[in-house]
C-alpha positions, -999 to 999 in steps of 0.1 A, spaced: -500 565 -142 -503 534 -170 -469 514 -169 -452 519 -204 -431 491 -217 -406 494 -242 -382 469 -263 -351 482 -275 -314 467 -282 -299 499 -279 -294 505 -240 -265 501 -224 -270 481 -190 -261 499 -163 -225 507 -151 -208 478 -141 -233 447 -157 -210 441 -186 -180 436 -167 -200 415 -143 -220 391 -169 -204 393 -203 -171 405 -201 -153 408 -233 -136 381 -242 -105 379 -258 -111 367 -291 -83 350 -316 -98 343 -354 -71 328 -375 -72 323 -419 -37 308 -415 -2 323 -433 -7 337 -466 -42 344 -456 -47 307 -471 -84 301 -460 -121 318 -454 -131 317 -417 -170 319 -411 -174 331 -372 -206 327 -353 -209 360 -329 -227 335 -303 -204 304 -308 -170 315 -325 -158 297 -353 -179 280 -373 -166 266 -407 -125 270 -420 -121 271 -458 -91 270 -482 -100 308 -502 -88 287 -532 -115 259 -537 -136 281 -559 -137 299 -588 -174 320 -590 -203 313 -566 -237 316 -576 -267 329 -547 -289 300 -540 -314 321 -519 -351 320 -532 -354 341 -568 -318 357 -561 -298 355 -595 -260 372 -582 -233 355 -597 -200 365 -574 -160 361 -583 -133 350 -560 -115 384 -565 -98 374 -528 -77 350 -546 -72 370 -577 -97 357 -603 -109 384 -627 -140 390 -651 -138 412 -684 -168 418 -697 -162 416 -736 -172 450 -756 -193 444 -785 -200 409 -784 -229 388 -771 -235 354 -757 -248 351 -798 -206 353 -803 -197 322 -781 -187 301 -810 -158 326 -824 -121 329 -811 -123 359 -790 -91 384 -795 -80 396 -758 -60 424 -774 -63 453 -755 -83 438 -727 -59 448 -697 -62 484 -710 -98 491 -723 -124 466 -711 -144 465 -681 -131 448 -655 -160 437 -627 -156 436 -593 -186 421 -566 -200 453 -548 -183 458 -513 -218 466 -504 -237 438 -506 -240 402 -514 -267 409 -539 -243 420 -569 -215 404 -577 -192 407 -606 -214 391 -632 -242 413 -619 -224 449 -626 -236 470 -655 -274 456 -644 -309 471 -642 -332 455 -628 -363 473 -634 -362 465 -669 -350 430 -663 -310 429 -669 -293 409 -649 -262 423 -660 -253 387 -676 -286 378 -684 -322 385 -693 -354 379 -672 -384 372 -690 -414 376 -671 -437 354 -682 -418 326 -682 -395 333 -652 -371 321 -669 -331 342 -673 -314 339 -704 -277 345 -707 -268 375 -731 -232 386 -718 -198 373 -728 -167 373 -704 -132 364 -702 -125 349 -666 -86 350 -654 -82 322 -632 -55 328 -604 -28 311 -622 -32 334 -654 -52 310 -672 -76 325 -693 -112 315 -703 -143 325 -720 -172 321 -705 -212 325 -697 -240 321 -678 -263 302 -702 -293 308 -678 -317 300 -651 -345 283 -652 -362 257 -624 -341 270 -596 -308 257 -615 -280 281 -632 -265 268 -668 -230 278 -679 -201 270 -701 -167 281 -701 -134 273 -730 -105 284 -739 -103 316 -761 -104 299 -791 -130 271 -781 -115 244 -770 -118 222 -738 -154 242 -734 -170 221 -704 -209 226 -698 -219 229 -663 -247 235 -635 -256 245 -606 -289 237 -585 -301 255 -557 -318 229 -540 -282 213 -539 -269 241 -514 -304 249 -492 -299 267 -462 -265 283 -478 -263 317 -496 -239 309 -525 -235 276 -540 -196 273 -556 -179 260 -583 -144 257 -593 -137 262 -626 -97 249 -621 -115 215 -606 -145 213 -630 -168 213 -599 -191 224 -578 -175 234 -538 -197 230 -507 -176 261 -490 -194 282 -464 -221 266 -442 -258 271 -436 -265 312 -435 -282 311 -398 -249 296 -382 -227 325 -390 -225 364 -389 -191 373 -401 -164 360 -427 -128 369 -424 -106 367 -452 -97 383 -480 -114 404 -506 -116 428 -531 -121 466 -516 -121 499 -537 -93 525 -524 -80 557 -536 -93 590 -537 -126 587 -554 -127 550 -540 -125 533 -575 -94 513 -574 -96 479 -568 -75 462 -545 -69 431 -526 -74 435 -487 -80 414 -458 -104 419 -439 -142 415 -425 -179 409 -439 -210 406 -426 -236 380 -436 -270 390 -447 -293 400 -424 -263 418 -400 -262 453 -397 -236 474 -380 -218 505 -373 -179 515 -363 -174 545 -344 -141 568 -338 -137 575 -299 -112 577 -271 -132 548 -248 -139 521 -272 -146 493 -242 -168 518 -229 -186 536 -260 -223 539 -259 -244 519 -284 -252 547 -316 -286 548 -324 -305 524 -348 -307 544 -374 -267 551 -375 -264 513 -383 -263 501 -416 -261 469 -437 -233 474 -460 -211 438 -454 -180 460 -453 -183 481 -427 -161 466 -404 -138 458 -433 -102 462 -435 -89 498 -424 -92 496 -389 -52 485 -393 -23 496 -409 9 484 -420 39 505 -406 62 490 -428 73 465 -401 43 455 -383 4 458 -384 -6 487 -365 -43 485 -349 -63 517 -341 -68 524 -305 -96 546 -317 -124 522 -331 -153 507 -319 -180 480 -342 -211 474 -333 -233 445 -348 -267 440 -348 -282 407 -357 -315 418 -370 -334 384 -368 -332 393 -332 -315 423 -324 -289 415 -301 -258 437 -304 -227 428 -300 -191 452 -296 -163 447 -309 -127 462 -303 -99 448 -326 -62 445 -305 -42 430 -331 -35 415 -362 -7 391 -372 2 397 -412 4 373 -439 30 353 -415 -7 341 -394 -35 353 -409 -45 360 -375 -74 382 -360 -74 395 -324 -101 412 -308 -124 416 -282 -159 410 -282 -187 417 -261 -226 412 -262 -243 444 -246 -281 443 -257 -306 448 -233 -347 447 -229 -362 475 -210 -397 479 -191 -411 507 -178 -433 505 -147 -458 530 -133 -437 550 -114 -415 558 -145 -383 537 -136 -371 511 -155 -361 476 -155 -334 470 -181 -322 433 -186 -303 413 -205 -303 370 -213 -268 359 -218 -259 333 -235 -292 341 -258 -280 305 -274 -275 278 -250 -274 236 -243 -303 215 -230 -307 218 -194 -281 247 -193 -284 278 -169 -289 310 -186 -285 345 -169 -307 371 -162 -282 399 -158 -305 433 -149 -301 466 -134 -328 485 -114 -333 524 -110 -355 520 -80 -367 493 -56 -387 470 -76 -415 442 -69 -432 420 -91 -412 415 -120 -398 384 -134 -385 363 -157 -404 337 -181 -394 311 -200 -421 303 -227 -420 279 -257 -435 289 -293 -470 280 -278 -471 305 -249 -466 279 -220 -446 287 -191 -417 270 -188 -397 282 -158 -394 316 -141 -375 339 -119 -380 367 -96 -365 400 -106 -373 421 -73 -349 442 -57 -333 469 -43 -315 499 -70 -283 485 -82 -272 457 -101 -286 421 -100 -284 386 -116 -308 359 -118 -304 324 -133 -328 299 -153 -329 267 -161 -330 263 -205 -354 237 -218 -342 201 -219 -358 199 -254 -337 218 -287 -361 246 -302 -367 285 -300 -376 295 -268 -386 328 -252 -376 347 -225 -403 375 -211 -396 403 -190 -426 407 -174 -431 443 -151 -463 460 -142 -484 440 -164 -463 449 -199 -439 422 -211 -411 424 -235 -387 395 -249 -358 381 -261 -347 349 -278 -335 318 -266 -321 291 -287 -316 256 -274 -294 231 -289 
């Protein structure tokens, strides 16, 4: 019988690995009292970047020909699009009457990072923006939408998003009658690497707030969510988003140390859906479910992580408790049908560090092993993976040089891999 190899991040190593290589760790993630700051968290190296929520005003995405335009709705700034009028009306006093009651008030989608406030009311396949126009011969978006921004101290302004052109947003923003207008902008290139660049309209400045988009997975802070019954009421929660390019998916179960991984297709890549109901407030105390399970899937490289929240502390510490555990695994099959099912923890490690090769057998094994290669193909280092059934770790040695590295599982002639990062 051919050997048949296969690659997935799904399986669950075999009772007893987790406990014995990556054991969940206890996990404390804190935005301070009030809820005062952003935290970005790294799933591989905790927390990466701390940020007052308040330095900014509206962030605008930096990432290639991305045009989202988001508000700060965690700390209570709000965007009214203004009925009737035009970017063509800037000049004139704009009359707010009414405007609580009647106009549109935009929220960023809970859903994605792609449409934020200025983007609602969009359609892209015939080249709205929502505040603007994309012309497709010259590239180039033109503002066409008028707002009303309420800062969160009440202060209100009018502004727009004059355009962008040459990888650079132009806006302006006054008071309703047209005084104090400032003219600003905003360059990609200033913020490479990043996913928003931000600008505080309070300040008159741009804000370097969340760091480069490969060093982090999740933000915690707070947000705006839609509740209710028909989930259109929007409301200021605290809570959890994913970064691009994260996937994940929470399940309700008894065992949630223990629950298996869902299948791929259950995950998804909406950046709430570990959000903010996985608590609740008993009118004393925040009350954690017992019940709930996350699982997150880095898609660059598929590793998936679990996550079990244990506690939360309130407004009085901003505080995020849980338990975290990484639990994806590469599987080959060998000729006699069993399998080899490993995993490389940490997949992100130090020069010269030892890594783990944490694997379980079915049946007595000979000839497999581990290889370290770099972006070239050469070998590196290795390690035997024979054995006996049962559970088994192996260690390697991690490059003394910083770069993207390999690790090959290597059974019957098929190979399958996972990433190691050196730093």
């Amino acid at each position: 019988m051919r050997t048949r190899i296969q690659m997935t991040s799904l399986l669950m190593l075999a009772a007893g690995i987790l406990a014995s290589s990556t054991a969940a760790a206890q996990t404390v993630v804190s935005t301070g009292p009030g809820y005062a700051n952003e935290v970005y968290y790294s799933l591989e190296n905790g927390t990466v970047r701390t940020e007052p929520l308040a330095s900014w005003d509206i962030g605008f995405q930096v990432v290639g020909y991305s045009s989202s335009i988001i508000t700060n709705g965690g700390a209570g700034v709000m965007l009214y699009h203004v009925p009737g009028k035009t970017a063509d009306d800037w000049a004139e006093t704009l009359d707010t009457t009414g405007m609580d009651e009647s106009w549109d008030l935009w929220h960023n989608s809970p859903d994605t990072w792609d449409l934020g406030a200025f983007n609602m009311n969009s359609d892209y396949s015939t080249g709205n923006f929502g505040w603007g126009e994309y012309d497709m011969v010259t590239h180039i978006v033109s503002g066409t939408a008028l707002y009303v921004i309420v800062l969160p101290d009440g202060a209100a302004k009018k502004i727009m998003i004059d355009g962008l052109s040459g990888g650079t947003y132009s806006f302006r923003y006054a008071d309703l009658d047209g005084s104090n207008e400032v003219e600003a902008s905003l360059a990609k290139s200033e913020f490479a690497g990043k996913n928003f660049g931000y600008y505080s309209i309070r300040d008159g400045k741009t804000v370097d707030h969340e760091p480069v988009a490969v060093d982090w997975d999740l933000v915690f802070g707070k947000y705006v969510a839609f509740l209710g019954p028909d989930m259109t009421v929007p409301y200021g929660v605290t809570g959890v988003r994913s970064n691009s390019g994260i996937s994940a998916v929470r399940v309700k179960t008894g065992t949630p140390a223990t629950a298996p991984v869902p299948n791929l297709e259950d995950f998804n890549s909406s950046i709430t859906t570990i959000g903010y109901d996985w608590k609740s407030f008993t009118g004393t105390e925040y009350k954690v479910s017992d019940s709930l399970v996350f699982f997150v899937r880095k898609d660059v490289d598929g590793s998936i992580y679990r996550i079990v929240f244990t506690g939360f502390g309130g407004s009085s510490t901003g505080d995020f408790m849980f338990n975290q555990e990484v639990i994806g695994a590469a599987s080959v099959n060998d000729e006699r049908g069993g399998t080899v099912t490993a995993a490389v923890h940490p997949s992100v490690a130090g020069r010269g560090a030892m890594v783990d090769v944490v694997y379980s057998l079915d049946h007595a094994v000979s000839g497999a092993r581990a290889v370290v290669h770099d972006l070239t193909g050469r070998v590196l280092s290795s390690v035997d993976l024979d054995g006996d059934a049962g559970l088994h770790r192996a260690a390697l040695s991690a490059p003394e040089t910083a770069g993207l590295y390999f690790v090959v599982i290597e059974c019957g002639g098929r190979r399958v891999s996972q990433r190691l990062v050196v730093r």
